[in-house]
gemmi code that builds the backbone of each chain (N, CA, C; Angstrom):
import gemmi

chains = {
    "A": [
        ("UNK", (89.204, -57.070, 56.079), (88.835, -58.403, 55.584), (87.813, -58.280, 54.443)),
        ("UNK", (87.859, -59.407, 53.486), (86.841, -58.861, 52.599), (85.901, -60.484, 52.330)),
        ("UNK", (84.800, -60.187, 52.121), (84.257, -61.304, 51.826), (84.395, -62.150, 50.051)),
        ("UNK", (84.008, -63.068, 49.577), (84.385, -63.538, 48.742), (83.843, -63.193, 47.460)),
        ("UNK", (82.777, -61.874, 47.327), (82.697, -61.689, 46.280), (83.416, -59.848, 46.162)),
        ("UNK", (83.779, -59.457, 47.163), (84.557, -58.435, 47.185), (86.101, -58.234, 46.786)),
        ("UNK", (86.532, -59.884, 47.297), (87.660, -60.335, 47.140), (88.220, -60.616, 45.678)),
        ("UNK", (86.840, -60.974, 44.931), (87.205, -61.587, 43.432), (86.930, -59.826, 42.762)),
        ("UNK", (86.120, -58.978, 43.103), (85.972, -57.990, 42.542), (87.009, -56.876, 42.455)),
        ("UNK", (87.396, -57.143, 43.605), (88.818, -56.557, 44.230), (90.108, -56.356, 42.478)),
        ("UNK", (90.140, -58.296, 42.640), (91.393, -58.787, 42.022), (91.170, -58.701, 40.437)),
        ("UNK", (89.625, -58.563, 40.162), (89.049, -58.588, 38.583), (88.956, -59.855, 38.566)),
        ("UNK", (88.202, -60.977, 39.557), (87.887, -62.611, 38.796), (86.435, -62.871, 39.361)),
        ("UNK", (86.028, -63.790, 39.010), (84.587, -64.086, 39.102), (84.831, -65.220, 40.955)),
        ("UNK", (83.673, -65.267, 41.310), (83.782, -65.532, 42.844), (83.644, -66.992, 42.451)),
        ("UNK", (83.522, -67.514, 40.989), (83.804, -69.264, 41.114), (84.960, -69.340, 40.710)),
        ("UNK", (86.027, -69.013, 40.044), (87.445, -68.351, 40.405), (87.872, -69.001, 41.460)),
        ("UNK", (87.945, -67.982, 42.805), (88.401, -67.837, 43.305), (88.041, -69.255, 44.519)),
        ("UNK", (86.585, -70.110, 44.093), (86.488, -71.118, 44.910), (87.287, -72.270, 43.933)),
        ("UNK", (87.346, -72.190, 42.784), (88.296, -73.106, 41.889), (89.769, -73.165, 42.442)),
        ("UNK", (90.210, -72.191, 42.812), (92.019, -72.212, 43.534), (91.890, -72.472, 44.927)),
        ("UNK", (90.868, -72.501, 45.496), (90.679, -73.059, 46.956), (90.634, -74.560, 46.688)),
        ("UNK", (89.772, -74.989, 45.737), (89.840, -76.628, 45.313), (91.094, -77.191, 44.995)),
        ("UNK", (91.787, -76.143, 44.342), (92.991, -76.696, 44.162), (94.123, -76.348, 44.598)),
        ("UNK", (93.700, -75.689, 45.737), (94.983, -75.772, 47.286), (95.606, -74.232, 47.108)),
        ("UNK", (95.298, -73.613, 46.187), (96.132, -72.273, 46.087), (96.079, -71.549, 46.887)),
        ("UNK", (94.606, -71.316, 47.188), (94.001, -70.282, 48.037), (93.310, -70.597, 49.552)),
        ("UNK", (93.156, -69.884, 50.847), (92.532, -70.155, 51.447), (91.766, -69.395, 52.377)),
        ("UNK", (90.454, -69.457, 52.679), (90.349, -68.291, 53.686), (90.943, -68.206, 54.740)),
        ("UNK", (90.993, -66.820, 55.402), (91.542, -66.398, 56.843), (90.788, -66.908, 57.779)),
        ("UNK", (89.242, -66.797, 57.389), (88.547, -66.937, 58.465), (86.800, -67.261, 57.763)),
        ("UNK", (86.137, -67.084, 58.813), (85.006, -67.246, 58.355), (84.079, -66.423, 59.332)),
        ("UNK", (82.957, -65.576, 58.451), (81.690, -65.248, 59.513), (81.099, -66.048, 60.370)),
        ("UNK", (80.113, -65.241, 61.385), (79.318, -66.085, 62.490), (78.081, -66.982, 61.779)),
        ("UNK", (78.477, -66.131, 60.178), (76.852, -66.993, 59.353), (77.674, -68.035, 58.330)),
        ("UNK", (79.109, -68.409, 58.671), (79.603, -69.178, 58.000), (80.379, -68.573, 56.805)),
        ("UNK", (80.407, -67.590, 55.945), (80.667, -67.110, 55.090), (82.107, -66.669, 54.791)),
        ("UNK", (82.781, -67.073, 53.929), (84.341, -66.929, 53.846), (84.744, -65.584, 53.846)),
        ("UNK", (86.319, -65.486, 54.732), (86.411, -64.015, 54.796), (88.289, -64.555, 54.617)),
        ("UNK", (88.701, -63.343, 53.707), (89.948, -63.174, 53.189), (90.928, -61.757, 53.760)),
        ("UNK", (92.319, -61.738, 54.005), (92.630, -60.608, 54.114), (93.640, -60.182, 53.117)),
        ("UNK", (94.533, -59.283, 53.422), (95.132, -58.631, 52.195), (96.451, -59.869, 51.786)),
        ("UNK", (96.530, -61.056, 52.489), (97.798, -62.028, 51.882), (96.858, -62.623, 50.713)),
        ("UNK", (95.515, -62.753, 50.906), (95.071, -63.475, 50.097), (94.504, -62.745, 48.491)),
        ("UNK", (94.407, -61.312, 48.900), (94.586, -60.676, 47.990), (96.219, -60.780, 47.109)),
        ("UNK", (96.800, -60.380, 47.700), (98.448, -60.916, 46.816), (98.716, -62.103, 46.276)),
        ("UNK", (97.949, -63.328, 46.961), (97.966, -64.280, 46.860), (97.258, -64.671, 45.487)),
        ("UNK", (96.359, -64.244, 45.349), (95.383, -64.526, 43.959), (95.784, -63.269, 42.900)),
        ("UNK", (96.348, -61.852, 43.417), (97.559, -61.471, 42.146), (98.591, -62.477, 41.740)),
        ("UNK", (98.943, -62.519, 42.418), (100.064, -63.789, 42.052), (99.902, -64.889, 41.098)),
        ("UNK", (98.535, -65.604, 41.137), (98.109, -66.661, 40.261), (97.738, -66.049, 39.134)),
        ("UNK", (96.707, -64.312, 38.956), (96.996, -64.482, 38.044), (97.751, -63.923, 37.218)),
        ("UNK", (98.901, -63.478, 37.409), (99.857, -62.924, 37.281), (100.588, -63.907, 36.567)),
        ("UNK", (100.633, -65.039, 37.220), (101.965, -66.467, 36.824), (100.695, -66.740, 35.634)),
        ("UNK", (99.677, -66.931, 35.686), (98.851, -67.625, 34.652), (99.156, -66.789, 33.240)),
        ("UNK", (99.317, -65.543, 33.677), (99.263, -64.858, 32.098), (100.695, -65.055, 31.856)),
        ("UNK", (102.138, -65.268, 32.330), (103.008, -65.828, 31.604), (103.263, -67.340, 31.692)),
        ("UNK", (102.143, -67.601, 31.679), (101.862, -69.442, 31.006), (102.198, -70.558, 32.175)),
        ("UNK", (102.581, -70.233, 32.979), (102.194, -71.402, 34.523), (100.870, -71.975, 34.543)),
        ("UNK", (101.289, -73.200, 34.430), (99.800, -74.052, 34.717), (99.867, -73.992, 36.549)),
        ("UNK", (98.268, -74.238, 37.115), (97.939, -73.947, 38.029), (98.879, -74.856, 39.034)),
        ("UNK", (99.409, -76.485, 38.602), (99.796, -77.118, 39.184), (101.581, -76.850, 39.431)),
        ("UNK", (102.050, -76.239, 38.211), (103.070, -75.123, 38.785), (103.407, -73.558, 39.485)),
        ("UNK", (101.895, -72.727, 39.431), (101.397, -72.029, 40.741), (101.708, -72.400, 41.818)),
        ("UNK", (100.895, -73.538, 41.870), (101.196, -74.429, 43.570), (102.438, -74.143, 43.692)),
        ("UNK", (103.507, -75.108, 42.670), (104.717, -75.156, 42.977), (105.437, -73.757, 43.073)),
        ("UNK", (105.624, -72.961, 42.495), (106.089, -71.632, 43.109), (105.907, -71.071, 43.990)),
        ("UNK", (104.576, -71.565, 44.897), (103.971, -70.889, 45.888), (104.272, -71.691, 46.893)),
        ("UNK", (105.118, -72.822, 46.700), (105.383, -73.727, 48.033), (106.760, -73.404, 47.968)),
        ("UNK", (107.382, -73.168, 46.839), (108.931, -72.415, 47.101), (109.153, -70.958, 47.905)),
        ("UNK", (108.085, -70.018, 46.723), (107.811, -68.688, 47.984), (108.225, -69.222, 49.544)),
        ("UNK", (107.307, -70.423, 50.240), (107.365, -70.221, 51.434), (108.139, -71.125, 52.194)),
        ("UNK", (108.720, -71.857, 51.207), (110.095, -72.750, 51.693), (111.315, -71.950, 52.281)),
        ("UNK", (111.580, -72.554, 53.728), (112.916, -71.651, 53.818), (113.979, -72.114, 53.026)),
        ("UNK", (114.323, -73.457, 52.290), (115.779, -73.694, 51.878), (115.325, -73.116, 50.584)),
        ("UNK", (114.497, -72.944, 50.071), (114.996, -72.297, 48.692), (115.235, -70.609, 48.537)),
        ("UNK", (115.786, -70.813, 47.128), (115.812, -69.117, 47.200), (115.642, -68.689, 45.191)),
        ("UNK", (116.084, -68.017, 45.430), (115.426, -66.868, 43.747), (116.137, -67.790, 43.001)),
        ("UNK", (117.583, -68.798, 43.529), (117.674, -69.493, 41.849), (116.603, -70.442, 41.958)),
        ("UNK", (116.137, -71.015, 42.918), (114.906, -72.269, 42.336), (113.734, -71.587, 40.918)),
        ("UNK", (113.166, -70.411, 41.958), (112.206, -69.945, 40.874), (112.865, -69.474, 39.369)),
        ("UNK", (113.783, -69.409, 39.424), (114.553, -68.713, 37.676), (114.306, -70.164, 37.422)),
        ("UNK", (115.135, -70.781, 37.587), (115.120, -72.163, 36.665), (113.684, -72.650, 36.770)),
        ("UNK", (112.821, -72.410, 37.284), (111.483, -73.141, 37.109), (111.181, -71.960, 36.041)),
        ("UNK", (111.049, -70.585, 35.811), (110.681, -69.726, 34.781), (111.653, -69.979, 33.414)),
        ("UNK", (112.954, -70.744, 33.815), (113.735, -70.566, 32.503), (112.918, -72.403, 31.194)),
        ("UNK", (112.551, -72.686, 32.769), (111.968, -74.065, 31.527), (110.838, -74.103, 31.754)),
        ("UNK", (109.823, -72.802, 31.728), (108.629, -72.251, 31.040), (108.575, -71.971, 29.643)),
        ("UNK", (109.836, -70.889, 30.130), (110.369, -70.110, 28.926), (110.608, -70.916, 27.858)),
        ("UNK", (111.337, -72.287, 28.026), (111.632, -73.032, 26.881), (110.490, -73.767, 26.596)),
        ("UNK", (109.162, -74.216, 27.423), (108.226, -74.715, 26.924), (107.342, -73.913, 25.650)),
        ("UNK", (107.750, -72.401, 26.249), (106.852, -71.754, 25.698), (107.725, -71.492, 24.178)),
        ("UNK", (108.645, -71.521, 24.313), (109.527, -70.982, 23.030), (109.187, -72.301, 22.164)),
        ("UNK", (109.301, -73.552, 22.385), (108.671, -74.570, 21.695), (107.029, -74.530, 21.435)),
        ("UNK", (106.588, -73.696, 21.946), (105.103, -73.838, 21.370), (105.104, -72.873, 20.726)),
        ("UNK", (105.861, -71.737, 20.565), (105.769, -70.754, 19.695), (106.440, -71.386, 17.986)),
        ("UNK", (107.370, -72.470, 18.429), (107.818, -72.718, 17.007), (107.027, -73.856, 16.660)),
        ("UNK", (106.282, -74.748, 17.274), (104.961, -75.582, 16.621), (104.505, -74.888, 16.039)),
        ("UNK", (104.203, -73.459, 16.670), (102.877, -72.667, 16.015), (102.734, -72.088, 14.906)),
        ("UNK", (104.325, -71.584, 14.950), (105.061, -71.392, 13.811), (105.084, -71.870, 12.562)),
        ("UNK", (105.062, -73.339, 12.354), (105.235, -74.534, 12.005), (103.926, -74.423, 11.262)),
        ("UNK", (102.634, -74.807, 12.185), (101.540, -75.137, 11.854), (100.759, -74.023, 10.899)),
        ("UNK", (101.192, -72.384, 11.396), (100.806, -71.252, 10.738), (101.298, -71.231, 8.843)),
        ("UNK", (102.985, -72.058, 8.674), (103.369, -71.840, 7.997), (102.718, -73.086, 7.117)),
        ("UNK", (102.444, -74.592, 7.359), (101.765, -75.243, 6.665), (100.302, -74.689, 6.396)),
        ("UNK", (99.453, -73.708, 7.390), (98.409, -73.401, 6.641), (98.579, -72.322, 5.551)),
        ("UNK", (99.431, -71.436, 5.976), (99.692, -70.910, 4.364), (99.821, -71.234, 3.144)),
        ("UNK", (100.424, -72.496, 2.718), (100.824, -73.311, 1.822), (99.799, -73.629, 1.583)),
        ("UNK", (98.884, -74.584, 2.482), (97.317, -74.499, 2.007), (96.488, -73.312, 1.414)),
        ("UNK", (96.850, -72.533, 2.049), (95.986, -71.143, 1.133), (96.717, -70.459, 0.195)),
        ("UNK", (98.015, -70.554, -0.317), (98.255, -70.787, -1.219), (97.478, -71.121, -2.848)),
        ("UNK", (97.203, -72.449, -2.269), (96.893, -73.648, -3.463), (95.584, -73.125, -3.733)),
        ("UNK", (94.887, -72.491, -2.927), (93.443, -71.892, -3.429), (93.404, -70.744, -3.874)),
        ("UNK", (93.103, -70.745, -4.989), (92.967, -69.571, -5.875), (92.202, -68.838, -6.649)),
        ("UNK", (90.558, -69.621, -5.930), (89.549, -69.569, -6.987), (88.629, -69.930, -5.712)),
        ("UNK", (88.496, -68.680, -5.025), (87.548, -68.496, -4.282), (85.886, -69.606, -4.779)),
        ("UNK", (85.535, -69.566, -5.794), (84.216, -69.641, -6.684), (84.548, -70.861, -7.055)),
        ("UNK", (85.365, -72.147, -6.550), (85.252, -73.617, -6.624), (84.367, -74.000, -6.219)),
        ("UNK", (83.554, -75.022, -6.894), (82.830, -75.751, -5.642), (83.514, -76.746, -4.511)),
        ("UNK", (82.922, -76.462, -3.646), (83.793, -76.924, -2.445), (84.405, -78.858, -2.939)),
        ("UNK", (83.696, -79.202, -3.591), (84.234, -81.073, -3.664), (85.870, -80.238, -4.582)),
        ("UNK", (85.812, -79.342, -5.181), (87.185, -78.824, -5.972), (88.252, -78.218, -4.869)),
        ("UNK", (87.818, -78.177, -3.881), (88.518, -77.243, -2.819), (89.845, -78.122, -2.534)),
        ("UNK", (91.199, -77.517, -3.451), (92.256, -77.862, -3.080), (92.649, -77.920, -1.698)),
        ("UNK", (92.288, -77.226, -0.790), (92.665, -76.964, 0.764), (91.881, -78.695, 1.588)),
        ("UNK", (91.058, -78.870, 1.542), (90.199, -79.536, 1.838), (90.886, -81.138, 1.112)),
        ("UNK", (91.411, -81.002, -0.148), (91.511, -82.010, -0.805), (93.112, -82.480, -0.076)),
        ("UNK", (93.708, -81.366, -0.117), (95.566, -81.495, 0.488), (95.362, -82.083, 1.793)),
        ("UNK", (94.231, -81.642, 2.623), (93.988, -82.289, 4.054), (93.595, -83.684, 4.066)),
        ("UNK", (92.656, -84.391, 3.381), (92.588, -85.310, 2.824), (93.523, -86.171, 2.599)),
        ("UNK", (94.078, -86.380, 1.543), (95.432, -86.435, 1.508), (96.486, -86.769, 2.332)),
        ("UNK", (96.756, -85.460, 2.580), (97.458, -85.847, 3.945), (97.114, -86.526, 5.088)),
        ("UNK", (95.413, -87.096, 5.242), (95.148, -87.902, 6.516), (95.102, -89.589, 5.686)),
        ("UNK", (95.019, -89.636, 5.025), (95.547, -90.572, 3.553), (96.943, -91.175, 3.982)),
        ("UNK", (98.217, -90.269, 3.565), (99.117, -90.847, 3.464), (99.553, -91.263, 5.031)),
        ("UNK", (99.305, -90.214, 6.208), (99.303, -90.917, 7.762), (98.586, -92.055, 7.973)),
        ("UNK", (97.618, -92.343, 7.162), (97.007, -93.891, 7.641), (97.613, -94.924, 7.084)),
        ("UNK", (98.672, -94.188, 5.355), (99.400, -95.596, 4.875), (100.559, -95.571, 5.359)),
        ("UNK", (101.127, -94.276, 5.942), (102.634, -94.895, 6.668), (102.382, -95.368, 8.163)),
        ("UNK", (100.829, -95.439, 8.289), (101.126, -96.370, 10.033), (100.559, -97.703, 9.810)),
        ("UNK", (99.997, -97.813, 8.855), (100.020, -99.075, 8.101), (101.171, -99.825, 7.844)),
        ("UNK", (102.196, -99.102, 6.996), (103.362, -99.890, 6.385), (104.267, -99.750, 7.911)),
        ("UNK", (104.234, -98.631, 8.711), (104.919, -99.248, 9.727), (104.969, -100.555, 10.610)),
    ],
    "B": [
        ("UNK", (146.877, -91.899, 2.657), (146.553, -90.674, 3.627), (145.614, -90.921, 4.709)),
        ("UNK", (145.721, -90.890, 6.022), (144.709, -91.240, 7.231), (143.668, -90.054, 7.206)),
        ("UNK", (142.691, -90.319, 7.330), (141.720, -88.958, 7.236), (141.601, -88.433, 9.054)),
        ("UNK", (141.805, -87.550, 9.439), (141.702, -87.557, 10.295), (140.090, -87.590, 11.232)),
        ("UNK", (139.966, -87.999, 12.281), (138.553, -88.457, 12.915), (137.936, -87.223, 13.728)),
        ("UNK", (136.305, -87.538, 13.013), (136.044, -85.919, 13.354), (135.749, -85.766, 14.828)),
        ("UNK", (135.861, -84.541, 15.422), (136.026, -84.797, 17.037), (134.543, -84.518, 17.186)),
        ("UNK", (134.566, -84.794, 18.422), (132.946, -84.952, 19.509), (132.426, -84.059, 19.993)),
        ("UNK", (131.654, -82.881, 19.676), (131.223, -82.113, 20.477), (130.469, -82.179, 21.753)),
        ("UNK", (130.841, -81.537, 22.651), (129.931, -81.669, 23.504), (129.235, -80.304, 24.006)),
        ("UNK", (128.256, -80.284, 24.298), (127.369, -78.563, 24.560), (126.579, -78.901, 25.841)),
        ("UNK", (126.820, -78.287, 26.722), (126.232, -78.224, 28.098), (125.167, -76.736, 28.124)),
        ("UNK", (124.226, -76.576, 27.960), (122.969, -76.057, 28.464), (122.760, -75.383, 29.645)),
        ("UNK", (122.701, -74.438, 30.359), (122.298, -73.884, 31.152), (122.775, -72.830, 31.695)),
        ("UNK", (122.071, -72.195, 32.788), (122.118, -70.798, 32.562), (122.973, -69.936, 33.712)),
        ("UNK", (123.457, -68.771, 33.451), (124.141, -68.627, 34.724), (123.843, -68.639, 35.862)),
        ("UNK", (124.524, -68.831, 37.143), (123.603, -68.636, 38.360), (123.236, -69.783, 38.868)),
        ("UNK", (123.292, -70.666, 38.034), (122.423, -71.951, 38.387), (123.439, -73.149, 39.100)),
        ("UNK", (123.576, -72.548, 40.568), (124.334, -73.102, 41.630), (124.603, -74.660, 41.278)),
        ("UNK", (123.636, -75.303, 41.262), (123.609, -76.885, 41.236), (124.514, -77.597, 40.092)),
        ("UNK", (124.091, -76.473, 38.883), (125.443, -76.993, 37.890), (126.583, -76.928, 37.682)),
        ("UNK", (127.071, -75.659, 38.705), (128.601, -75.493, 38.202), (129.268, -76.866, 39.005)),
        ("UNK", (129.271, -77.400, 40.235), (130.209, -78.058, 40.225), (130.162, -79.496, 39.911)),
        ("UNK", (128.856, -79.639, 39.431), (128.450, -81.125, 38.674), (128.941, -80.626, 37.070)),
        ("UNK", (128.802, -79.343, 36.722), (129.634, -79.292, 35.703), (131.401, -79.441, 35.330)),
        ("UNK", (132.054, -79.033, 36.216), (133.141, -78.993, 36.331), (133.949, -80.458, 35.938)),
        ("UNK", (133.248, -81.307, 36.791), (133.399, -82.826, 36.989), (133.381, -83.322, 35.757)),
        ("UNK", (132.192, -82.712, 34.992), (131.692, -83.472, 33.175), (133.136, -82.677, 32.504)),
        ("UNK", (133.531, -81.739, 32.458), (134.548, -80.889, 32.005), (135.593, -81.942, 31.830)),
        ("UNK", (136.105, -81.974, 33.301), (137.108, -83.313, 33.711), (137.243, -84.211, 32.358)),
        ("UNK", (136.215, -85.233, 32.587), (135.899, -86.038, 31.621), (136.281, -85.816, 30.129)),
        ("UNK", (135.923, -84.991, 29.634), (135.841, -84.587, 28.692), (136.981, -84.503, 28.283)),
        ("UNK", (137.966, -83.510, 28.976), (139.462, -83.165, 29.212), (140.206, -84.867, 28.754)),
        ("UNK", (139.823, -85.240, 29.568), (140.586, -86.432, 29.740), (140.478, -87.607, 29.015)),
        ("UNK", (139.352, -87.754, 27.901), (139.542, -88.703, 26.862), (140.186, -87.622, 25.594)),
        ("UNK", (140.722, -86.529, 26.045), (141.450, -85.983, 25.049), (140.971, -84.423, 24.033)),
        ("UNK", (141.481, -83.383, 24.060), (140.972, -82.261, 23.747), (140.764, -81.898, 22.104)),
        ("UNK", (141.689, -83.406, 21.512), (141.929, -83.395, 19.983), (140.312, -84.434, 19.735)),
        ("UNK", (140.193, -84.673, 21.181), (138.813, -85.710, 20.325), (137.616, -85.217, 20.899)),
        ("UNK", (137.745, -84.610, 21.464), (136.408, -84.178, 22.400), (136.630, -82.495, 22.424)),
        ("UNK", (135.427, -81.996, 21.835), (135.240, -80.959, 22.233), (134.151, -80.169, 23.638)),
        ("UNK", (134.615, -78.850, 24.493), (133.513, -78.780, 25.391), (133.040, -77.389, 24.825)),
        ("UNK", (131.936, -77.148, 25.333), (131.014, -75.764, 25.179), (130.290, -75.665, 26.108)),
        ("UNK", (130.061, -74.510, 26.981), (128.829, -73.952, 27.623), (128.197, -73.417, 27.187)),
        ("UNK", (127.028, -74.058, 27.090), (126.040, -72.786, 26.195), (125.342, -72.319, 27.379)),
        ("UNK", (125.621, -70.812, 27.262), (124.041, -70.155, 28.178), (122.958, -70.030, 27.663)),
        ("UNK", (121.784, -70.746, 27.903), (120.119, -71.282, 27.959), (119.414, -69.596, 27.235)),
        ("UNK", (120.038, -68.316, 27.849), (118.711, -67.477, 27.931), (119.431, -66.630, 26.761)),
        ("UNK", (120.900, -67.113, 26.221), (121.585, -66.415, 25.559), (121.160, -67.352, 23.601)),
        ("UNK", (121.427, -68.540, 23.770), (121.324, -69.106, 22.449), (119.859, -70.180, 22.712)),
        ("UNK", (118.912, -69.516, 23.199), (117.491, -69.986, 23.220), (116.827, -70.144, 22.069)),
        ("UNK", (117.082, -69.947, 21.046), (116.799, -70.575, 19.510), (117.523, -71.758, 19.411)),
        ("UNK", (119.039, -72.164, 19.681), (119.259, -73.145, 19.175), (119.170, -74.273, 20.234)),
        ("UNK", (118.836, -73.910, 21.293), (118.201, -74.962, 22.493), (117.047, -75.314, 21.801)),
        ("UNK", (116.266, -74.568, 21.285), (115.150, -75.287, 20.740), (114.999, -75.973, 19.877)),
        ("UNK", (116.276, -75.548, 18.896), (116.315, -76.219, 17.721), (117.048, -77.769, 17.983)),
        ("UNK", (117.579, -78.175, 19.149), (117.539, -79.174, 19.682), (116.716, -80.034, 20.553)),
        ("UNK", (115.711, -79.081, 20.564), (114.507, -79.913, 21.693), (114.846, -79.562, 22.741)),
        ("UNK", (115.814, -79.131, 23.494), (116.143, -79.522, 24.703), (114.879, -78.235, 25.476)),
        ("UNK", (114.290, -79.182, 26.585), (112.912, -78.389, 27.502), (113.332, -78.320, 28.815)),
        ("UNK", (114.431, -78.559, 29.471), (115.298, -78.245, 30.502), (116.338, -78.061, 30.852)),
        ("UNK", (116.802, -77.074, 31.775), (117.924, -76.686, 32.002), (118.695, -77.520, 33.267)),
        ("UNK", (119.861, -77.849, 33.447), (121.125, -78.235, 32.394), (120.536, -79.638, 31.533)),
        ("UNK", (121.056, -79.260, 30.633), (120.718, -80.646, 29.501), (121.937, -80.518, 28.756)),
        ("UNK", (122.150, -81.847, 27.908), (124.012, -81.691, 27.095), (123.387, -82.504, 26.031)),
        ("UNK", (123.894, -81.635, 25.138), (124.006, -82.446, 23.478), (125.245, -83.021, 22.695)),
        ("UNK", (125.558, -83.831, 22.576), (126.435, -84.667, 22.007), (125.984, -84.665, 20.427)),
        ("UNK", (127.115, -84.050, 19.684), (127.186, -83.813, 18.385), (125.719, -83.030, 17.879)),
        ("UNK", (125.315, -82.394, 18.507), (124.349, -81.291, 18.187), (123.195, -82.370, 18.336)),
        ("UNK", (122.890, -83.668, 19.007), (121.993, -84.125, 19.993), (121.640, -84.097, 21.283)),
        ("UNK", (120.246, -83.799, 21.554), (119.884, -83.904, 22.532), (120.048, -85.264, 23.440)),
        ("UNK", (121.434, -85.194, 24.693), (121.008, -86.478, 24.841), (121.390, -86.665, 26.456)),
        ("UNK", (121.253, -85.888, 27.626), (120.870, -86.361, 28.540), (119.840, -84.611, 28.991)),
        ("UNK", (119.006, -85.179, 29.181), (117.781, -83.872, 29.806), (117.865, -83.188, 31.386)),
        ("UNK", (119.137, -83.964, 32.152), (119.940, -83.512, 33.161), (121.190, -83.637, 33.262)),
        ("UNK", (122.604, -83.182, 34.679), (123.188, -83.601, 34.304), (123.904, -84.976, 34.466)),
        ("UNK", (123.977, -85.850, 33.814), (124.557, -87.673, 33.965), (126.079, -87.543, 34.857)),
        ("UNK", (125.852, -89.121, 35.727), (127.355, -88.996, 36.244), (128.097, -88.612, 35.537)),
        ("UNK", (129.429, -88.794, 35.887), (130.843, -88.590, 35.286), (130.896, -90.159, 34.513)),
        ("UNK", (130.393, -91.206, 34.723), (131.122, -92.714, 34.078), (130.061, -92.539, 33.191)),
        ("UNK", (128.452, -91.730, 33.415), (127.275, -92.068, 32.549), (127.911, -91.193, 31.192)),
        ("UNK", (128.579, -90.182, 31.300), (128.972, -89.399, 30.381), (130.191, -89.940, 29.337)),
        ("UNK", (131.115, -90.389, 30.086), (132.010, -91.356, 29.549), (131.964, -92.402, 28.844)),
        ("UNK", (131.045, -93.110, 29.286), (130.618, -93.621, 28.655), (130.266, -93.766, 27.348)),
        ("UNK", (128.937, -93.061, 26.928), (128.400, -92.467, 26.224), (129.642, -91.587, 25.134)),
        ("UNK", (130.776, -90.883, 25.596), (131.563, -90.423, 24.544), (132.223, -91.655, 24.188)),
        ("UNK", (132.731, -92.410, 25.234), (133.403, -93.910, 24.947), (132.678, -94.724, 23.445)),
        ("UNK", (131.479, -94.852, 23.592), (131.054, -95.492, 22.803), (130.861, -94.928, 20.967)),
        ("UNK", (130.845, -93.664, 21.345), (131.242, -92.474, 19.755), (132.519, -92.685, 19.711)),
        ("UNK", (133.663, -92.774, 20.330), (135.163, -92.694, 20.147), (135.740, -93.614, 19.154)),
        ("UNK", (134.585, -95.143, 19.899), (135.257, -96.613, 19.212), (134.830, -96.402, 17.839)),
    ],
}
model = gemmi.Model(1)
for chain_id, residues in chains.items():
    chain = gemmi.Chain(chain_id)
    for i, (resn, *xyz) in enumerate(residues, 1):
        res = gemmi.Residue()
        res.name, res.seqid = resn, gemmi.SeqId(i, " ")
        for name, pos in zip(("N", "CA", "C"), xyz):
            atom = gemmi.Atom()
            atom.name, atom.element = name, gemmi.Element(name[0])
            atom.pos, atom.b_iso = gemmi.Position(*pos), 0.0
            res.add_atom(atom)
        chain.add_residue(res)
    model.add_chain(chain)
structure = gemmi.Structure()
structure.add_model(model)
structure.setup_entities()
């Protein structure tokens, strides 16, 4: 059994971590000392690999939960979790092409600057942003 | 000279394996079949195979169907909801 700062040291997370996924239902202790003190065993070690495991390929915590209530569902099985990873996958493939998107309009902005040694009121980058928060206020206007 | 009328694509989304769609797919197939193969076209697209052009339709879940390279139901619709819907491109 390990206590709760052994437990986070264990897994590599900080021991407010690991009371943050107890708040939010992920985690729970096994048990507790005679002085009150939370005590974990090795499910709960797997248990908090697991979160952060799903966290680093982009599961928000509130779909953690949800994988972790399928884990222990008997009617489901490995296709539930694919299709919950396949429309990650597509969330994430759409934020990669926003990003895409947004990387490629700031280029265009740096582009247009070419003269490091402007004074900044000359700063084409600054001025195109402008601008552009300009013409969004007259097309929600004319809308 | 009659020009002839351009047919309807239809593209179904999702991925293999994925129990729940084949035989709610089958049914949309039907449909499809049956307002005519000169006017309606079908496609399966697999999700993990043409995942660029799922995106390039928006579509953020699997099964989803695009009608003429639109995104336009985000699951899959009855058989009359689908019919519909081509019914109303046909006229």
């Amino acid at each position: 059994m390990y206590a709760i700062g052994k437990l986070a040291q264990y897994v590599g997370v900080s021991t407010d971590t690991v009371r943050y996924y107890e708040k939010e239902g992920l985690l729970a202790p096994t048990g507790k000392t005679e002085a009150g003190y939370r005590l974990y065993d090795e499910d709960a070690v797997r248990r908090l690999r697991f979160i952060r495991q799903a966290q680093q390929c982009g599961f928000s915590l509130g779909e953690i939960g949800e994988l972790l209530a399928l884990k222990r569902s008997d009617e489901a099985c490995c296709k539930d979790v694919r299709s919950v990873a396949i429309g990650k996958k597509l969330q994430l493939e759409h934020k990669i092409r926003a990003l895409q998107l947004m990387s490629h309009a700031l280029g265009e902005l740096i582009a247009t600057c070419n003269d490091e040694a402007r004074p900044l009121d000359a700063c084409p980058i600054l001025a195109a942003l402008e601008s552009s928060v300009a013409k969004h206020a007259q097309g929600g206007r004319d809308a | 000279m009659h020009k002839a009328a351009a047919m309807l694509k239809v593209e179904v989304f999702s991925s293999p394996g994925c129990g729940k769609c084949v035989q709610a797919r089958d049914v949309l197939r039907e449909v499809v079949e049956s307002l005519g193969t000169d006017k309606v076209s079908w496609r399966e697209v697999n999700i993990l195979e043409e995942m660029d052009y799922a995106v390039d339709l928006g579509i953020m879940a699997s099964p989803s169907i695009a009608i003429d390279g639109k995104l336009e139901f985000t699951s899959l619709p009855r058989a009359s909801t689908l019919r519909a819907a081509l019914l109303r491109r046909l006229e």
